[in-house]
C-alpha positions in Angstrom: -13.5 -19.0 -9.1 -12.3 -18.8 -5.6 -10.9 -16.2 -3.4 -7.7 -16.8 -4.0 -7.7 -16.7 -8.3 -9.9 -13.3 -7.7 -7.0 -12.2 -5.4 -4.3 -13.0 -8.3 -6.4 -12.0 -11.0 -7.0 -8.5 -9.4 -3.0 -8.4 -8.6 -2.3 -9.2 -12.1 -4.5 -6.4 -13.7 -2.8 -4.2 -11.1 0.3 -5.0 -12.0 -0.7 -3.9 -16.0 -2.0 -0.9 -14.9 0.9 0.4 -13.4 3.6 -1.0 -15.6 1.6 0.5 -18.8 1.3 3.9 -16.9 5.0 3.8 -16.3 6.0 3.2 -19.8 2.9 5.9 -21.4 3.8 8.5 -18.6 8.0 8.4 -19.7 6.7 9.5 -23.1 4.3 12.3 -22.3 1.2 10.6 -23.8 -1.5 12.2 -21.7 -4.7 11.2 -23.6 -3.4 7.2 -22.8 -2.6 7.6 -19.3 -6.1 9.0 -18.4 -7.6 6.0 -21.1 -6.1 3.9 -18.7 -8.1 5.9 -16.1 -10.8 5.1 -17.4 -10.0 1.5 -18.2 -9.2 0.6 -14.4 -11.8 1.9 -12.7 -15.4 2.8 -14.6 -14.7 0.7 -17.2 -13.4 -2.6 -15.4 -16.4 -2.1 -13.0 -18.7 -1.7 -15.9 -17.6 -5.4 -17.0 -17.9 -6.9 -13.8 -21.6 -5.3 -13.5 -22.5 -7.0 -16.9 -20.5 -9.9 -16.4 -21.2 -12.0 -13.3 -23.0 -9.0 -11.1 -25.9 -8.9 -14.0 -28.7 -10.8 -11.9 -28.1 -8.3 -9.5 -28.6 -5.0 -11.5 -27.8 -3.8 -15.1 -25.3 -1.1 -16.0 -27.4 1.8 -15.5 -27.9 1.8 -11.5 -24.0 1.9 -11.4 -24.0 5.1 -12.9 -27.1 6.6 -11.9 -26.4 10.0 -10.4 -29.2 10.0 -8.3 -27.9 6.9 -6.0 -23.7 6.8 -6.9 -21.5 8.4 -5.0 -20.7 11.6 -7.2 -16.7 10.9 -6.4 -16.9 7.8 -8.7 -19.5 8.9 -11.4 -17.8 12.4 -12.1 -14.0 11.5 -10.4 -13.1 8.6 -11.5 -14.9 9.2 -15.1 -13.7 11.9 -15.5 -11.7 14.6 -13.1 -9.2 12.1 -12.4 -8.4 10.6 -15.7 -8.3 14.9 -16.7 -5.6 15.3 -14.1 -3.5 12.2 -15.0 -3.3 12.9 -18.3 -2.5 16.3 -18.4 0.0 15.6 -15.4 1.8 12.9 -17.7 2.0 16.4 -19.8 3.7 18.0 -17.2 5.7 15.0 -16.1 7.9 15.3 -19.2 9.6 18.3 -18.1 10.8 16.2 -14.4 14.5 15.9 -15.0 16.3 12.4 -15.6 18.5 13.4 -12.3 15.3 14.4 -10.5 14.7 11.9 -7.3 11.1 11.4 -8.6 12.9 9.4 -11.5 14.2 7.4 -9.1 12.6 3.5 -8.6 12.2 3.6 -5.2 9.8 6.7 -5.7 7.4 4.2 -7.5 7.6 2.0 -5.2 6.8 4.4 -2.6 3.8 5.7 -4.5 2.4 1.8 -5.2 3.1 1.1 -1.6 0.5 4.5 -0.5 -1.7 3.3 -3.5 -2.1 0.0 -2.0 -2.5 1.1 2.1 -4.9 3.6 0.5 -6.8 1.4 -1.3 -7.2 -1.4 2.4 -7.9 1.9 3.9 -11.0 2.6 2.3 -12.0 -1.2 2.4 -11.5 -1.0 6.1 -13.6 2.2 6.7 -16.6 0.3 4.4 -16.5 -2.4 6.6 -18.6 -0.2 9.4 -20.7 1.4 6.8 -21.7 -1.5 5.5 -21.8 -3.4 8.6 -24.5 -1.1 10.1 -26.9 -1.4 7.2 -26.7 -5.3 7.1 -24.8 -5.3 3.7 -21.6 -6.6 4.9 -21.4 -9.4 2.2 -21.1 -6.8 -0.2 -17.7 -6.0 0.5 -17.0 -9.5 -1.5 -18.8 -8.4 -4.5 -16.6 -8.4 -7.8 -17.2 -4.6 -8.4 -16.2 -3.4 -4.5 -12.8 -5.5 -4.8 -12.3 -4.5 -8.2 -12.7 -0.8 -6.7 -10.8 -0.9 -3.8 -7.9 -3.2 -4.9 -7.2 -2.2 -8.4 -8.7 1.1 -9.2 -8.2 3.3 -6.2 -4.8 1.8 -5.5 -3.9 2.5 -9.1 -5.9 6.1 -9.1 -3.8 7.1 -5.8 -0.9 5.9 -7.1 -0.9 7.4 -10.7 -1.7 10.9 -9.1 1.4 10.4 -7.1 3.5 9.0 -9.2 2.7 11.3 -12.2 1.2 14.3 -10.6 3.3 15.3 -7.6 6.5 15.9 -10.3 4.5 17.1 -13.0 3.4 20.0 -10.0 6.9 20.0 -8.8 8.6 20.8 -11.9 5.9 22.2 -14.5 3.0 24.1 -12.5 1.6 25.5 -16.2 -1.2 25.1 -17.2 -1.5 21.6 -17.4 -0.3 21.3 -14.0 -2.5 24.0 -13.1 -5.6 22.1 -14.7 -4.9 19.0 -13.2 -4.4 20.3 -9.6 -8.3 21.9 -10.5 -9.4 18.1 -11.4 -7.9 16.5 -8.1 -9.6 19.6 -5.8 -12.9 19.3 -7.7 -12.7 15.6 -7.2 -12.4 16.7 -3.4 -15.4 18.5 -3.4 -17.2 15.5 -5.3 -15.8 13.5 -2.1 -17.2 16.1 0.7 -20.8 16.2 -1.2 -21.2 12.3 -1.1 -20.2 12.4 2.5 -23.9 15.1 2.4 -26.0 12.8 0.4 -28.1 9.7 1.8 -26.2 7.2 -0.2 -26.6 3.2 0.6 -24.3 0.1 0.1 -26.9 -1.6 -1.6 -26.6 0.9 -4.5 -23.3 -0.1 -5.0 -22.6 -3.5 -4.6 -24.7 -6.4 -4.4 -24.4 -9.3 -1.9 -21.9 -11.6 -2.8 -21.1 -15.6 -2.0 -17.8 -16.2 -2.3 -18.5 -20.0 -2.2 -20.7 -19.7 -5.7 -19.1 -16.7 -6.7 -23.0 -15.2 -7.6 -24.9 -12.9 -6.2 -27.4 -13.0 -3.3 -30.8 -12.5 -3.9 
């Protein structure tokens, strides 16, 4: 598998995501919109550790507390997939005239995803550069992170929880506002701890698509 299929395969699964948390979010279903959470960022990361990253670590060092970053092992597990699903509770109450309805609101919303999503890719770079792990940034799990899951993440939030806010500040909106801000905090904690690249991501060669030992 080269660069290129790993580029379209993580565009198609993108692509899913979105379009099924489009259709699950028009009909209120909040326990499958944070499923599909779940689905696109522990859970696809999970398969990649046990799929081709194995030689490199098992499952458990991804989601050991005391070396992952506290914003993926509690966020993205579960303070985020909290707040999307009780925003797609909220989101039913957005009017069909409301300019949130409107396509080019999605679009909007995927485009931020996606810039978000390079962002945080960029800002790795000199991270990772400085403790001679730059070859991690090709490793399955960090593309499958920062080109699927925190696009999609950043976008759902958007997409589903600005108008669910907007419209409906209840108490689900209420709840899910307290998931996002306590996801924050996750965020300013890691930003305290000694955390390393190599606890994350393995070396990768994109030529042999395995890991380096």
């Amino acid at each position: 598998m080269d660069t290129r299929q790993v580029l379209l395969a993580g565009a198609l699964a993108m692509y899913l995501y979105v379009l099924c948390l489009t259709l699950v979010v028009t009909r209120g279903q909040g326990l499958v919109a944070g499923a599909l959470c779940i689905a696109a960022s522990p859970m696809l990361l999970a398969v990649l550790r046990v799929g081709p990253e194995l030689a490199y670590s098992d499952l458990g060092k991804l989601f050991d507390v005391r070396t992952q970053a506290w914003s993926f092992l509690f966020g993205d597990t579960m303070l985020l997939p909290l707040a999307m699903g009780l925003g797609s509770v909220a989101y039913r109450f957005v009017p069909a005239e409301s300019f949130f309805q409107h396509q080019w609101y999605m679009q909007i919303c995927l485009a931020i995803g996606l810039c978000a999503g390079f962002g945080f890719h960029l800002m790795d770079m000199q991270a990772y550069a400085s403790t001679d792990w730059t070859l991690a940034l090709n490793a399955p799990t960090k593309w499958a992170h920062d080109f699927v899951a925190y696009p999609f993440l950043v976008f759902g939030l958007l997409y589903v929880g600005l108008p669910g806010l907007w419209y409906h500040f209840r108490w689900a909106g209420a709840l899910a506002l307290a998931g996002v801000l306590l996801w924050v905090v996750c965020v300013v904690i890691d930003m305290n701890r000694p955390l390393h690249a190599s606890d994350f991501h393995p070396k990768w060669d994109t030529k042999t698509f395995s890991v380096i030992h």
